[in-house]
Backbone as CSV, one residue per row, in Angstrom:
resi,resn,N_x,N_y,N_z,CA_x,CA_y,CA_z,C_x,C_y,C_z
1,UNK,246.686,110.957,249.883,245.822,112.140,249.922,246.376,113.204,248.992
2,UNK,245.638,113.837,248.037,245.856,115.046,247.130,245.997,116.299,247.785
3,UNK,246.998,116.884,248.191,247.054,118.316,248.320,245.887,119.317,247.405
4,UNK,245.337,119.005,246.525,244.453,119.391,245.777,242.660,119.252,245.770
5,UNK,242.779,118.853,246.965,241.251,118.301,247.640,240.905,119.737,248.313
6,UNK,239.841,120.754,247.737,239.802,122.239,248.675,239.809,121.455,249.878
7,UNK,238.377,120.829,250.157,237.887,121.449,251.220,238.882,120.752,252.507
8,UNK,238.864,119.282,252.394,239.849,118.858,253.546,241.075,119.810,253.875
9,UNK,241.835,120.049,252.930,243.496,120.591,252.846,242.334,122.122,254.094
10,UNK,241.429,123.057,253.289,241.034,124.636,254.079,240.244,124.338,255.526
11,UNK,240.187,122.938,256.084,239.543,122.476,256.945,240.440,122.026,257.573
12,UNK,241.926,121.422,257.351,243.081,121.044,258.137,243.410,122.211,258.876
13,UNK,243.790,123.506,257.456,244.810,124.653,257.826,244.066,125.583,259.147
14,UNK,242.327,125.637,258.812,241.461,126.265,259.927,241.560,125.773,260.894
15,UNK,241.920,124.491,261.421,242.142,124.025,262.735,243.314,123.986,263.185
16,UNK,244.485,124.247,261.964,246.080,124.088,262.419,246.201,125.765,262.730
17,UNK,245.406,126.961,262.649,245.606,128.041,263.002,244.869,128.347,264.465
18,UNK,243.863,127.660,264.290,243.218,127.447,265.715,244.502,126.969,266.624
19,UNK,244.704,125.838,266.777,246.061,125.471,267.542,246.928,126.304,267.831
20,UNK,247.741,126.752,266.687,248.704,127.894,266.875,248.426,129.369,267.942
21,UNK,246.693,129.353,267.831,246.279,130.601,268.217,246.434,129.800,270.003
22,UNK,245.568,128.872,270.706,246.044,128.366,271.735,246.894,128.175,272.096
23,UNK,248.182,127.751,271.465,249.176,127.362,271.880,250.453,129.154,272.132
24,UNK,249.810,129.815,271.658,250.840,131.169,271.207,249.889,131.345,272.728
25,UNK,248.672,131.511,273.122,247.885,131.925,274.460,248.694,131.386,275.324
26,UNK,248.884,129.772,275.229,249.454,128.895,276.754,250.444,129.527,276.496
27,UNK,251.626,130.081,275.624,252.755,130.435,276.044,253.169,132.206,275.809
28,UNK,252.006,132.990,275.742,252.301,134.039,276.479,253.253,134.755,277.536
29,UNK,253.411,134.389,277.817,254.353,134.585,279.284,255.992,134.432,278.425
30,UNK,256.112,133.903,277.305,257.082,133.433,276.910,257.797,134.741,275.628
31,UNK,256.536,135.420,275.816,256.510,136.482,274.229,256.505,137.623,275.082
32,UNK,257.104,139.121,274.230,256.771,139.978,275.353,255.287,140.645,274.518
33,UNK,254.699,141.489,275.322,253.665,141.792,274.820,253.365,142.261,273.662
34,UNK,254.144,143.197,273.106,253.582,143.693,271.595,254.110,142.757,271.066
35,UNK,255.127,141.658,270.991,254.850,140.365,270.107,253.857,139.527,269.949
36,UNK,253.003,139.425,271.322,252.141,138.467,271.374,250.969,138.964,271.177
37,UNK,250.844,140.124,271.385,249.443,140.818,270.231,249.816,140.482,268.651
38,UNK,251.075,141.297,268.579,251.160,140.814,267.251,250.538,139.277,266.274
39,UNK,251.773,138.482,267.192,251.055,137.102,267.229,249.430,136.987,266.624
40,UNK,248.849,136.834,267.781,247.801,137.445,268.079,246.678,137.686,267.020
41,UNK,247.044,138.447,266.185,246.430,139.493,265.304,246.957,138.615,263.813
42,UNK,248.090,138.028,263.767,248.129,137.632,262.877,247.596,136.142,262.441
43,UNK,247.668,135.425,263.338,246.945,134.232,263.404,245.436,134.360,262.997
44,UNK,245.284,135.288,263.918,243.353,135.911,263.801,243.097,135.981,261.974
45,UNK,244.067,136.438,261.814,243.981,137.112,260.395,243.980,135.926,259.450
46,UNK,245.056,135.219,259.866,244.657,133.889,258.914,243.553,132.854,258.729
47,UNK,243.169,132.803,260.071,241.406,132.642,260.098,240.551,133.214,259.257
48,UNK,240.611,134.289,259.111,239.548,134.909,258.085,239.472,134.683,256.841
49,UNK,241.146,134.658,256.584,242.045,134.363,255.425,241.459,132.870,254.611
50,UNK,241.546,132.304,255.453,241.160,130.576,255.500,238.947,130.499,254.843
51,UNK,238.704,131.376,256.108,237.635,131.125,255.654,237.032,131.577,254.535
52,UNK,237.286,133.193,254.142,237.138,133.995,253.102,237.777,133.176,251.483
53,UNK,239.034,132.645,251.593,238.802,131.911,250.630,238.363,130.445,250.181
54,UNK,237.953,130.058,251.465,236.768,128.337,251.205,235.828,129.015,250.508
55,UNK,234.707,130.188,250.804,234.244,130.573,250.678,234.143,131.405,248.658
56,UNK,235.263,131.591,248.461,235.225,131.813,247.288,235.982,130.645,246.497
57,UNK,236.050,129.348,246.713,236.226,128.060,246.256,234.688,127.353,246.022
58,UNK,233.765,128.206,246.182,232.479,127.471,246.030,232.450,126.653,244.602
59,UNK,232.556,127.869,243.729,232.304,127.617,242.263,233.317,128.752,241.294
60,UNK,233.459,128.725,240.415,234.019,129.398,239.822,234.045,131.080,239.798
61,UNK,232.458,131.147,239.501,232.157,132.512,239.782,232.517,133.097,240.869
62,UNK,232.491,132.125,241.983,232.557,132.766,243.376,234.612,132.535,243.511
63,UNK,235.260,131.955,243.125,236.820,132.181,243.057,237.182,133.338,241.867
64,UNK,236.053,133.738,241.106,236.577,135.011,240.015,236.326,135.879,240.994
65,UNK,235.042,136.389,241.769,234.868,137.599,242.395,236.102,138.021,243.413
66,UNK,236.545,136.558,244.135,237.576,136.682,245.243,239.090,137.185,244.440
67,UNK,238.895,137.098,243.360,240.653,137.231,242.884,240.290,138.590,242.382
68,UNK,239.053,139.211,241.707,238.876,140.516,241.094,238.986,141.476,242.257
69,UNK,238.147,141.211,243.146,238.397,141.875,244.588,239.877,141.761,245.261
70,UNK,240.791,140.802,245.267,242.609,140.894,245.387,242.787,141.794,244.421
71,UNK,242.585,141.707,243.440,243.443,142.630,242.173,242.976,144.074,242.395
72,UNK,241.653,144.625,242.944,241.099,145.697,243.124,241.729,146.184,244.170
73,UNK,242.244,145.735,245.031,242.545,146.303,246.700,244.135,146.015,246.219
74,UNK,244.369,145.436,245.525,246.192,145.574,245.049,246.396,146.970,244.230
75,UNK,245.446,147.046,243.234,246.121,148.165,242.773,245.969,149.608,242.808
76,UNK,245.090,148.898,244.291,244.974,150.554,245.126,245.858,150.606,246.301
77,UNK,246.613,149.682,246.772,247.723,149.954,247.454,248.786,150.004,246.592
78,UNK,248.911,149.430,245.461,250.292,150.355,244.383,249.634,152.240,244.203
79,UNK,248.899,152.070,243.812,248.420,153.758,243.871,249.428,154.483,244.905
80,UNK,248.895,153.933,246.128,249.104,154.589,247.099,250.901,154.512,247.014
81,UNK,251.180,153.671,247.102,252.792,153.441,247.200,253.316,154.096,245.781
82,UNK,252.640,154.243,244.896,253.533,154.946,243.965,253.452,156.563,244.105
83,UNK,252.161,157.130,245.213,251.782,158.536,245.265,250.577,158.958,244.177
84,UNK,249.995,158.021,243.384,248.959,158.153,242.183,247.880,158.763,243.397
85,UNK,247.604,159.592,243.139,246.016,160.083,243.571,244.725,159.517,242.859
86,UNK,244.081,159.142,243.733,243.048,158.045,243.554,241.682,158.686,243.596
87,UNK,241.597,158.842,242.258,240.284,159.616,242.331,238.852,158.507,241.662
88,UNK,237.875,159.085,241.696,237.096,158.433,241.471,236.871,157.826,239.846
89,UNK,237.320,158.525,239.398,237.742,158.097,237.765,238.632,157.060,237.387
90,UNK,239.822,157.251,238.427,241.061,155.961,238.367,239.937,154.733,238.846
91,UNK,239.062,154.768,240.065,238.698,153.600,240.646,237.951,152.795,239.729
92,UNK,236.627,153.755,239.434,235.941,153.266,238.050,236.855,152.205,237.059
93,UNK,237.978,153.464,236.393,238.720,152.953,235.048,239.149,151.737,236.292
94,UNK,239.718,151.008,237.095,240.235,149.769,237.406,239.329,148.656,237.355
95,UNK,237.831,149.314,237.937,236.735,148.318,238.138,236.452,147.730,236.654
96,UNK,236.636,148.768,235.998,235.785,148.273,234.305,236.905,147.301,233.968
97,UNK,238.212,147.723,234.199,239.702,147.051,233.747,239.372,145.368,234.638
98,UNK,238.812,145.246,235.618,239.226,143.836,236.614,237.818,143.612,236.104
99,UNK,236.718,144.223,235.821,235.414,143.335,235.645,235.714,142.595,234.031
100,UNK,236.426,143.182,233.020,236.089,143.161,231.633,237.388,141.993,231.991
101,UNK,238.210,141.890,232.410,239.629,140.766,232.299,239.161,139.324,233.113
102,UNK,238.025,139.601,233.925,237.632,138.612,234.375,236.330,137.951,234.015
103,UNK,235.969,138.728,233.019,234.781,138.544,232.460,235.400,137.759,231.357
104,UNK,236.337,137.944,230.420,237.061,137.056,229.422,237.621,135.768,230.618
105,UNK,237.933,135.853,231.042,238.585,134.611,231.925,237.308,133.688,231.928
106,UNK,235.707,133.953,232.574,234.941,133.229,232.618,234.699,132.703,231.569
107,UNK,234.405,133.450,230.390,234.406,133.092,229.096,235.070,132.066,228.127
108,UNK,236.243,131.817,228.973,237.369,131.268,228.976,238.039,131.552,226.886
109,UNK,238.398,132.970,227.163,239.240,133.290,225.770,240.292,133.543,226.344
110,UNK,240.771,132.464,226.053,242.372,132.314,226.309,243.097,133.775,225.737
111,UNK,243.055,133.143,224.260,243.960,134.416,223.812,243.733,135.841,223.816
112,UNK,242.627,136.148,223.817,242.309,137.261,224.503,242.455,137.629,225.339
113,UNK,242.449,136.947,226.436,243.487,137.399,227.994,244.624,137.721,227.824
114,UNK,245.467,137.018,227.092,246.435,137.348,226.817,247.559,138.702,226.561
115,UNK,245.745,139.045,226.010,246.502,140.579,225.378,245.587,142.082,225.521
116,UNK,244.551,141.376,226.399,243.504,142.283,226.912,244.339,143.440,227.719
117,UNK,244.660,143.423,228.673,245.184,144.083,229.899,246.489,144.920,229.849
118,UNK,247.149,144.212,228.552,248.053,144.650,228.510,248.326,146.004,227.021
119,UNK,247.224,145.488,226.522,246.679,146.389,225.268,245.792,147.697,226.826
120,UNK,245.372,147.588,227.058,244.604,148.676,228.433,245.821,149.202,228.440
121,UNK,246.245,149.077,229.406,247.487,149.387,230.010,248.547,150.189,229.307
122,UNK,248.825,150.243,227.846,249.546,150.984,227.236,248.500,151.782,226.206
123,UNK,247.335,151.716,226.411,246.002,153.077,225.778,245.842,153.918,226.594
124,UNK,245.892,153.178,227.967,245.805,154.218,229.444,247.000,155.071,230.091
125,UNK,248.024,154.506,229.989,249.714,155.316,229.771,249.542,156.780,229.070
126,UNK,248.953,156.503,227.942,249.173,157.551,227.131,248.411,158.893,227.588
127,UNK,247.274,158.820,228.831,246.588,159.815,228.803,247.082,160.258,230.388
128,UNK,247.738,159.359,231.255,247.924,159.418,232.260,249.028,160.565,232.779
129,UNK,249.774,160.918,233.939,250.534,161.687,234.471,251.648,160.652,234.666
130,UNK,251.504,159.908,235.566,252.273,159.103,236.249,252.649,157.648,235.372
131,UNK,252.911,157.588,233.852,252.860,156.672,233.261,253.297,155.517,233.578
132,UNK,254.607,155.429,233.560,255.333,153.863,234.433,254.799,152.997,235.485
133,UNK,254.357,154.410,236.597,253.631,153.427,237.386,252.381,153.184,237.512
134,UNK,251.844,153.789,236.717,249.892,153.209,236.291,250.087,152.006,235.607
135,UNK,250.922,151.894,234.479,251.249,150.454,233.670,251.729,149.338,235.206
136,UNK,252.516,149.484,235.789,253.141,148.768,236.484,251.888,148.405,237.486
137,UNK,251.499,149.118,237.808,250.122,148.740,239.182,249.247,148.237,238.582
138,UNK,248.704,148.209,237.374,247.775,147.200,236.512,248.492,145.973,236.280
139,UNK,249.760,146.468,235.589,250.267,145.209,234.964,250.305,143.867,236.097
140,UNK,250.985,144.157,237.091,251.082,143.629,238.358,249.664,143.001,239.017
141,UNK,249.053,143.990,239.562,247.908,143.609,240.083,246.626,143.350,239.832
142,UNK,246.773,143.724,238.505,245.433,143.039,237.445,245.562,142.045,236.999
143,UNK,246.515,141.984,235.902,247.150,141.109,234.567,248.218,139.853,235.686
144,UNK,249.010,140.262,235.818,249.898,138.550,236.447,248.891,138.089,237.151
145,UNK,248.246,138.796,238.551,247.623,138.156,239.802,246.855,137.306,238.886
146,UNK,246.015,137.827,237.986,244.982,136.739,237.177,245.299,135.800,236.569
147,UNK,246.366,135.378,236.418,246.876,134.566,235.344,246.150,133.142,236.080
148,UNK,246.836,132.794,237.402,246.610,131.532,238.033,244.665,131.163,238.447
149,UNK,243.880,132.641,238.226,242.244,132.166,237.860,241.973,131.724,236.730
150,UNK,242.925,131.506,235.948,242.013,130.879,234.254,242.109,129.807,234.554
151,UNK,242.820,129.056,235.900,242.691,127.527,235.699,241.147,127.057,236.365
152,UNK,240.578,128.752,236.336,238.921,127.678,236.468,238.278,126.977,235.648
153,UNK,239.040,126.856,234.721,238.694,126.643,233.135,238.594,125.267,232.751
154,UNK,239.530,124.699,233.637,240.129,123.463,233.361,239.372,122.364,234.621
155,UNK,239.702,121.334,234.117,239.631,119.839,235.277,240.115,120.380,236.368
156,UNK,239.056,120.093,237.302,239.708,120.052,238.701,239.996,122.016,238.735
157,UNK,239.903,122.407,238.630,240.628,123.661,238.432,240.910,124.562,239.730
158,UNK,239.363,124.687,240.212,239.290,125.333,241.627,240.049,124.908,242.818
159,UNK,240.541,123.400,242.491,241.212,122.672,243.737,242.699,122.805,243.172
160,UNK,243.149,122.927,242.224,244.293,123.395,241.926,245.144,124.736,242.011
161,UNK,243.689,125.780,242.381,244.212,127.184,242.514,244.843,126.989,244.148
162,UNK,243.735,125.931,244.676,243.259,126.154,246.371,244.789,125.484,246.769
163,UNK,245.254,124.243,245.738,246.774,123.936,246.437,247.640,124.722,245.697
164,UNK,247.800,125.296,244.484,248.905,125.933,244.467,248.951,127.296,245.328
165,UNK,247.859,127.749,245.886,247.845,129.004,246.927,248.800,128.516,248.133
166,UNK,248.181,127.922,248.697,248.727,126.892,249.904,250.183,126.726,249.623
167,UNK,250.534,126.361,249.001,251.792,125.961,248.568,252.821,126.961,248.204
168,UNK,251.612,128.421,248.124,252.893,129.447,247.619,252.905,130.310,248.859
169,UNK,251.688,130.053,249.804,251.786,130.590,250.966,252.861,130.104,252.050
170,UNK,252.543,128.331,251.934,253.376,127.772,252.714,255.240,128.004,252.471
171,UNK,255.267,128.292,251.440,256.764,128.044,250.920,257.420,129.147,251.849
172,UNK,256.532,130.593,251.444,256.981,131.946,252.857,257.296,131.493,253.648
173,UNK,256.229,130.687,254.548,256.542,130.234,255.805,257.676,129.307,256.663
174,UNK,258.238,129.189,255.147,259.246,127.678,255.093,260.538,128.291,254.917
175,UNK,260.779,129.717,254.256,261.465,130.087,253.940,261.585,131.347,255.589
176,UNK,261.215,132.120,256.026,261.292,132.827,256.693,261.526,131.931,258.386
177,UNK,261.225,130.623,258.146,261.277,129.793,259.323,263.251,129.321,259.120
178,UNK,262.932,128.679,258.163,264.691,128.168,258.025,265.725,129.371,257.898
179,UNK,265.063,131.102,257.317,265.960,131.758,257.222,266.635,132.294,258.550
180,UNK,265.146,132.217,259.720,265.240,132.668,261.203,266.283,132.245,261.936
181,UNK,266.428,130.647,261.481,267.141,129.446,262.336,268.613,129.585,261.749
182,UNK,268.350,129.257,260.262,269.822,129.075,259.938,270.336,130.154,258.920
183,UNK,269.588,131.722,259.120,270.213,132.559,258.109,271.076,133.198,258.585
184,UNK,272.507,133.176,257.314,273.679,134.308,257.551,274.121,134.468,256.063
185,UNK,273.794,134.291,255.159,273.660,135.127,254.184,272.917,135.480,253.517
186,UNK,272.890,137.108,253.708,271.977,137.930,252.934,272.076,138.077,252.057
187,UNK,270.753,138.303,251.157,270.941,138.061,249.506,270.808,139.603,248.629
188,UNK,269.801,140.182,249.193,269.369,141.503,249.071,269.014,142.446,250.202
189,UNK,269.929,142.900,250.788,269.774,143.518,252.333,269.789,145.028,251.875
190,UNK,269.503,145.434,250.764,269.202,147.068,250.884,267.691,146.988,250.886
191,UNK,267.208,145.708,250.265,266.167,146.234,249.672,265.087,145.018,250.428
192,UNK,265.308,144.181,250.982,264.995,143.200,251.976,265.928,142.313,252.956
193,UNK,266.078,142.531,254.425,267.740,142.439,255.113,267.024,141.182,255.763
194,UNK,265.623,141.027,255.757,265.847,139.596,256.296,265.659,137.935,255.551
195,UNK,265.672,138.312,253.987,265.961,137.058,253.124,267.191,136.678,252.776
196,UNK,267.457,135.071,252.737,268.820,134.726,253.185,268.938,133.526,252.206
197,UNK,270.314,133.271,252.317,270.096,132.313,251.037,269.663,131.070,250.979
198,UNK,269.939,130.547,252.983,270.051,129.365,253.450,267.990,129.347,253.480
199,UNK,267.399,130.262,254.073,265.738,130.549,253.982,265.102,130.434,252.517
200,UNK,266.184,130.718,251.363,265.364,130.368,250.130,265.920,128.842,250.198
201,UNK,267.117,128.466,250.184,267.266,126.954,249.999,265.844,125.933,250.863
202,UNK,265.685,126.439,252.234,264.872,125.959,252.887,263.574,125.731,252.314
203,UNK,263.085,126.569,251.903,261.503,126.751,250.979,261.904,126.047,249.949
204,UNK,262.912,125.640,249.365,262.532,125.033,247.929,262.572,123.553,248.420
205,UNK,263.605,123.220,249.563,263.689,121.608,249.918,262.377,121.361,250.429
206,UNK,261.721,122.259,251.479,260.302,122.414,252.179,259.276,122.260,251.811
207,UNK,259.327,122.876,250.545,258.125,122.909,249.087,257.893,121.286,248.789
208,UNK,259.114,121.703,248.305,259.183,119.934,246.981,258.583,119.064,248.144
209,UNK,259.096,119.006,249.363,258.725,118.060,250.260,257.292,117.560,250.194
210,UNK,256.767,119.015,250.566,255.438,118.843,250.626,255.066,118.423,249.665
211,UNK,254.983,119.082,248.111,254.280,118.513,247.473,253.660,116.684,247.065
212,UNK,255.590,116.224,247.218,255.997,114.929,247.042,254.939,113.969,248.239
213,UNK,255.097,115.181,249.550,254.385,114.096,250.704,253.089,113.848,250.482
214,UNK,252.089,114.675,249.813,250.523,114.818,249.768,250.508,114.564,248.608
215,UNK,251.229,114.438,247.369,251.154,114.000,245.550,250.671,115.036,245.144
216,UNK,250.260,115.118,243.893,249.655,115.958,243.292,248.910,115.359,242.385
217,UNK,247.835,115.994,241.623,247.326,115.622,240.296,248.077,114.964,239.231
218,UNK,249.372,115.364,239.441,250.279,115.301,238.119,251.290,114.380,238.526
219,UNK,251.407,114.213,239.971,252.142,112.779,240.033,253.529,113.258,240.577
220,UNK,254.678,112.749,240.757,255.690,113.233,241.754,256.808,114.089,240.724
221,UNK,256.755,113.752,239.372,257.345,114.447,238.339,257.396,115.886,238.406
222,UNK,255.814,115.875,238.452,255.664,117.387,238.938,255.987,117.730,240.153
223,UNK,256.205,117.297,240.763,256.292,118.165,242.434,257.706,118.595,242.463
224,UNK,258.573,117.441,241.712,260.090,117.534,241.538,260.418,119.122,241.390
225,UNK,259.947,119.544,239.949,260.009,120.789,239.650,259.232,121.956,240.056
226,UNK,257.985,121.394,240.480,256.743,122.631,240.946,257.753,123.321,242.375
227,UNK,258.095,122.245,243.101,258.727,122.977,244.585,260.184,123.913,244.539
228,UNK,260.738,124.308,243.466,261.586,125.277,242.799,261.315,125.881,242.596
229,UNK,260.078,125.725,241.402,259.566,127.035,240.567,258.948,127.982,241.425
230,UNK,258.136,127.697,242.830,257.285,128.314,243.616,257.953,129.109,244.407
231,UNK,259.150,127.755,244.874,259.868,128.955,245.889,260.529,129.967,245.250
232,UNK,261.025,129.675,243.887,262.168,130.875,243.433,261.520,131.435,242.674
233,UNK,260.330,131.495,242.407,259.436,132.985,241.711,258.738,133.385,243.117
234,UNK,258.558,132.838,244.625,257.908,133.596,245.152,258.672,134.208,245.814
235,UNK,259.723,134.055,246.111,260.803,134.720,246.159,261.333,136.089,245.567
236,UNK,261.260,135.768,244.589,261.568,137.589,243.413,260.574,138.228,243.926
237,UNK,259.096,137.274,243.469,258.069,137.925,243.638,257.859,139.341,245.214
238,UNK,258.350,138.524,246.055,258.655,139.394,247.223,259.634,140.047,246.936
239,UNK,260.530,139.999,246.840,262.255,141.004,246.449,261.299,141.949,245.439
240,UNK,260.668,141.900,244.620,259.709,142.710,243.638,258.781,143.881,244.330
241,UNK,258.277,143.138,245.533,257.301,144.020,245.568,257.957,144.963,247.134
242,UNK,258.976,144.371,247.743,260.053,145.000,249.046,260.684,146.072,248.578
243,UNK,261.200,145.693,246.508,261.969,147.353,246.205,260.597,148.089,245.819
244,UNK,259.396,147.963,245.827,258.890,148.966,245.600,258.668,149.715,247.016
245,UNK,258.548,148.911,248.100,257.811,149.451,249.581,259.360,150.200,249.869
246,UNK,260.488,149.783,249.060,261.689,150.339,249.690,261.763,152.131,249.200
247,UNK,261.452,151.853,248.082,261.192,153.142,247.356,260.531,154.078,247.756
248,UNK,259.482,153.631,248.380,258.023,154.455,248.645,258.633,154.738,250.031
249,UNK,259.443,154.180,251.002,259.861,154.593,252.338,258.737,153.334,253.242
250,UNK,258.017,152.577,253.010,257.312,152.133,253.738,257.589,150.582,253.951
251,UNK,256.966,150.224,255.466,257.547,149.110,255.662,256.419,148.089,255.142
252,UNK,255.348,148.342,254.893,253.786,147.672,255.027,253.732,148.004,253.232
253,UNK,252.751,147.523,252.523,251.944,148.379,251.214,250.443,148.579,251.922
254,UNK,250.169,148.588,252.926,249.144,148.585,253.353,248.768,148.141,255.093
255,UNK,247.424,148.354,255.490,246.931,147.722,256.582,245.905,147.268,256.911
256,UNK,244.996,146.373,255.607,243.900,145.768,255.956,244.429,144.833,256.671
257,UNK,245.332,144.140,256.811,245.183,142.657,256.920,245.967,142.807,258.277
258,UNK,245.674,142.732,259.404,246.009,143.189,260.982,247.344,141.667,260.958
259,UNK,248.315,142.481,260.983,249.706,141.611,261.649,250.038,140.865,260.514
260,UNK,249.622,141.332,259.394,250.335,141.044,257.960,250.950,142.585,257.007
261,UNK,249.968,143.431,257.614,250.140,144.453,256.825,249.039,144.669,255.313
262,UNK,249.181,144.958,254.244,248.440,144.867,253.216,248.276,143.981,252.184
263,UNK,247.370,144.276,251.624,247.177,142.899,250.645,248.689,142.106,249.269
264,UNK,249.293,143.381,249.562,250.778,143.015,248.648,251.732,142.548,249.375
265,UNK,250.980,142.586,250.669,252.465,141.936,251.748,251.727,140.252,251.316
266,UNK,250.548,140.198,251.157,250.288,138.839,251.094,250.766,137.730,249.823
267,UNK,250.181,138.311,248.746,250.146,138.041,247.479,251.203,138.327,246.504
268,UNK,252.332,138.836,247.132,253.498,139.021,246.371,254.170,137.890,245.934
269,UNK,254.691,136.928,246.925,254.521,135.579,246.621,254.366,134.908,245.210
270,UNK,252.952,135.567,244.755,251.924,134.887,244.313,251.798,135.719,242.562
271,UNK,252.620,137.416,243.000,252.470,137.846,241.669,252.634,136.836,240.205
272,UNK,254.848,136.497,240.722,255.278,136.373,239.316,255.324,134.518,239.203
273,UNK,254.405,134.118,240.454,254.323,132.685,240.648,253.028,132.068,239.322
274,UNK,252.248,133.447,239.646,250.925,132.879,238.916,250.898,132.414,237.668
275,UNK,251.416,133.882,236.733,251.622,133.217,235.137,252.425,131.815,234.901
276,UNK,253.775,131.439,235.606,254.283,130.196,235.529,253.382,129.408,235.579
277,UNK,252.628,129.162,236.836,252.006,128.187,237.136,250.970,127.879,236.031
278,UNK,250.244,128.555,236.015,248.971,128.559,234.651,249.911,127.962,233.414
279,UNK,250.806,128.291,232.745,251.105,127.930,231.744,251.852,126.562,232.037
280,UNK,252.421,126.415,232.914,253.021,125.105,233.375,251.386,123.975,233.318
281,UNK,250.603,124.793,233.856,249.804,123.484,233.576,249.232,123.392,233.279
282,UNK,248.724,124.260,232.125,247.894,123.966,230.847,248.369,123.554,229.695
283,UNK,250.182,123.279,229.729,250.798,122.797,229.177,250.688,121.201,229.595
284,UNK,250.791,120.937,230.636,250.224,119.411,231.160,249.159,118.889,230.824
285,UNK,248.324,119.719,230.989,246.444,119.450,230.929,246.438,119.125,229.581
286,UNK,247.120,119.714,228.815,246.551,119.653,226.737,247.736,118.337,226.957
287,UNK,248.703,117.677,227.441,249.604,116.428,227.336,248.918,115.689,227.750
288,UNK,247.877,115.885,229.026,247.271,114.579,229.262,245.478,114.442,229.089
């Protein structure tokens, strides 16, 4: 079985959160209460999570709107975390910035993506107050997050976003599970005190596992290296986006997402994972 099949793999995970959500109920009694709301709330959340993006796995168009809408609600919680006042002019200038970068993506001009966002980004510096971090909250949450949608471009593409998501989601989970059990050294404890070294080792053995157990498109060659690269860029990727929440004083970048916190608690992961990934395998795709 392909880890790369949407709909089975978003039809497993919807019923493996269902479970979790029963099984966290039968053992209530075992949690004290604001854990088990917590619980609770976060499970719930991945439900939505699950369905909201089957849902934008339809077709292409419908996985561009879902990632323009991430990048829109990202770089209005960097706003917020950097103190940018968010006026109706910034929102506009982002919408035109995520409609026009994803509008080349459909188009599929490569090289023009390339240098779209990032040509923005230093025209828009220049008129701004807060320069560093207007570049940085685009650069971030426009420009990287998008990198891993141009593989709508390609073979198979949509089912490749749908497992490398999975895979950069799961790796968190792999990593914060083994760091729980077997962490005692901290790697960055000013700036995140509960990542450990034994919790990143865990996610990368955890990763590769997976990939190797379900195959991939590309065969076990790839999984060898894909289950490294994921865990140890989603890794920074979080250490990345923890010194900014460290900075700002906050524990969350946000609170849409009930018992996750905000959309950068989600997708951080996923920032400095994305560009790798895209170029890793459109470097494959033109080999085979």
């Amino acid at each position: 079985m392909e880890i790369f099949q949407k709909i089975p793999i978003l039809i497993f995970f919807f019923f493996m959160a269902i479970g979790a959500y029963i099984l966290v109920y039968l053992l209530k009694n075992k949690f004290s209460k604001e854990r088990y709301i917590n619980l609770c709330e976060r499970i719930k959340t991945w439900l939505i999570i699950i369905v909201i993006f089957y849902l934008g796995s339809i077709n292409r168009v419908s996985m561009l709107i879902l990632f323009a809408v991430i990048s829109y609600l990202s770089v209005m919680e960097f706003f917020k975390l950097f103190d940018i006042e968010i006026t109706s002019e910034m929102k506009i200038l982002s919408i035109l910035i995520i409609g026009s970068n994803y509008l080349i993506i459909y188009r599929n001009m490569l090289y023009v993506f390339y240098f779209f966002v990032p040509c923005m980004v230093i025209a828009i510096s220049m008129f701004v107050k807060r320069k560093k971090e207007t570049a940085v909250s685009f650069f971030l949450s426009i420009y990287l997050i998008s990198f891993i949608a141009y593989l709508v471009n390609i073979k198979s593409g949509i089912s490749l976003i749908v497992g490398y998501v999975i895979l950069i989601e799961l790796n968190d989970v792999y990593q914060y599970i083994t760091g729980n059990i077997f962490g005692k050294r901290k790697i960055v404890p000013r700036i995140s005190p509960s990542k450990t070294l034994e919790g990143v080792i865990g996610g990368v053995v955890l990763t590769t596992v997976t990939i190797l157990f379900f195959n991939t498109v590309y065969g076990y060659k790839l999984g060898i290296w894909m289950g490294p690269i994921i865990s140890i860029f989603g890794f920074l990727g979080d250490i990345l986006i923890s010194y900014f929440k460290r900075k700002a004083n906050k524990k969350d970048s946000g609170t849409i997402l009930a018992g996750h916190g905000g959309i950068l608690d989600r997708v951080d992961s996923l920032i400095l994972n994305s560009p790798v990934i895209l170029l890793i395998t459109l470097h494959l795709h033109i080999l085979n």
